[in-house]
Legacy VTK file of the C-alpha trace (Angstrom):
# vtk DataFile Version 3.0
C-alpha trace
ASCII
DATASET POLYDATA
POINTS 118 float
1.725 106.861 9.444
1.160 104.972 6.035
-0.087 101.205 6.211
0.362 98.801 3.798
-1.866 95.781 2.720
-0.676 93.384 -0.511
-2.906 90.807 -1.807
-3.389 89.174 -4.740
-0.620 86.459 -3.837
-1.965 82.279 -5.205
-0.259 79.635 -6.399
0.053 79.195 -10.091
1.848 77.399 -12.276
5.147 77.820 -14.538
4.616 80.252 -16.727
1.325 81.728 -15.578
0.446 85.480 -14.340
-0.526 87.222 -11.399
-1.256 90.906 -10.128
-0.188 91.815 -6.910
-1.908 95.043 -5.115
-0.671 97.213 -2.376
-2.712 99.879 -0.834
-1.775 102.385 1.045
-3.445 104.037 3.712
-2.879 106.535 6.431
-0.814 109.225 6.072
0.028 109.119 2.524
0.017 112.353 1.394
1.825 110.951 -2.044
3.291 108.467 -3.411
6.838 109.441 -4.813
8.312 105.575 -5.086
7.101 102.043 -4.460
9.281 99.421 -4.109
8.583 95.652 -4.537
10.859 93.247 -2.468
10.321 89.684 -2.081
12.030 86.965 0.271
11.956 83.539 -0.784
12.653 80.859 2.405
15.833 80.582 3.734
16.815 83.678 1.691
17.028 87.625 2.027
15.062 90.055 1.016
15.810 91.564 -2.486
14.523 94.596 -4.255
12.513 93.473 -7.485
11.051 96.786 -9.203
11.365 100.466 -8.019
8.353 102.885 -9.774
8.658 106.742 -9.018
5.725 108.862 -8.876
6.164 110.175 -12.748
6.278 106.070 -13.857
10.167 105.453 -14.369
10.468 102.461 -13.441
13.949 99.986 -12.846
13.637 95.943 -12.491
16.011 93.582 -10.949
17.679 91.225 -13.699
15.716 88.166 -12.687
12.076 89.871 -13.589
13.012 92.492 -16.094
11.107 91.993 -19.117
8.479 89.814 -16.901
7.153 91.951 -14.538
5.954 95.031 -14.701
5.100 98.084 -11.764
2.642 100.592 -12.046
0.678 103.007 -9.605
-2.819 104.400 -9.111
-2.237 107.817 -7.386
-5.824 108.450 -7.030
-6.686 105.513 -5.495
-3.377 105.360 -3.647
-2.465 101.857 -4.718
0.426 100.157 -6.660
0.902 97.250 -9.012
2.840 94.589 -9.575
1.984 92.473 -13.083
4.166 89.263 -12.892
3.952 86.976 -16.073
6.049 83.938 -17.749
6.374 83.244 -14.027
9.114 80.649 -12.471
9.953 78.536 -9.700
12.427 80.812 -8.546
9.813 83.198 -8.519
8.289 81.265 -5.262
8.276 84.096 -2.214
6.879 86.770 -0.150
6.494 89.899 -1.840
6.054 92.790 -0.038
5.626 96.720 -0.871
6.985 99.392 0.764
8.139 103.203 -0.419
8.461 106.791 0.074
5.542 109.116 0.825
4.503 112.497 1.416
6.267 115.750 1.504
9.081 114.006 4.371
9.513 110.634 1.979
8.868 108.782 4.678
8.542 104.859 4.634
6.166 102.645 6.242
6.329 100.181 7.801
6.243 96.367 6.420
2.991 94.779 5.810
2.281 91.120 5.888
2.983 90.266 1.930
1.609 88.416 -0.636
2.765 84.684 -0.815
3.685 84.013 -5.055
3.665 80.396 -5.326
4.964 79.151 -8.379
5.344 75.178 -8.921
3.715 72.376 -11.645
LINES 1 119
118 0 1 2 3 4 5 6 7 8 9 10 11 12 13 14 15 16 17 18 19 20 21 22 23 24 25 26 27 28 29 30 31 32 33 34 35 36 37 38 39 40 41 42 43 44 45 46 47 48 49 50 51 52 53 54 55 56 57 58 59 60 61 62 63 64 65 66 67 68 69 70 71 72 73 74 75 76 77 78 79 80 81 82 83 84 85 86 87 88 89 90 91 92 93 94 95 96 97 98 99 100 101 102 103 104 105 106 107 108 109 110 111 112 113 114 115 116 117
């Protein structure tokens, strides 16, 4: 079974940057696409970047141009570079994916709160 851990959640202000990491452990086997959701409160939880295991990668409309995904396959971990962030980026964000031979998925770790207010 794969595990997931995201950090690198803070607040920050309008406009600043932050990294997010997810690492996966277990079972991986490979990683063949990472996904990046987040759910802000009182919301549901939308799909924000997809990266496959060659680096393709597709953004939602709201971050496209802001954020960018990217994976380490050696050290089994994946990216998520947020910049020029906004209010509306305020939410959990949370990995999650397909890996090994079965593209299985894992199950949901405890996020990364984004924070973003002045």
């Amino acid at each position: 079974q794969v595990r997931l851990v995201e950090s690198g959640g803070d607040s920050v202000q309008p406009g600043g940057s932050l990294r997010l990491s997810c690492a996966a452990s277990g079972s991986i086997g490979s990683i063949n696409v990472m996904e990046w959701h987040r759910q802000a409160p009182g919301k549901q939880r939308e799909l924000v970047a997809v990266i496959t295991s060659d680096g393709k990668t597709t953004y939602a409309n709201s971050v496209r141009g802001r954020f960018t995904a990217s994976l380490d396959h050696v050290k089994s971990m994946g990216y998520l570079q947020m910049n020029n962030l906004k209010p509306e980026d305020t939410a959990v964000y949370f990995c999650n994916g397909r890996f090994g031979t079965r593209w299985t998925s894992a199950a949901w770790g405890q996020g990364a709160q984004v924070t973003v207010s002045s």
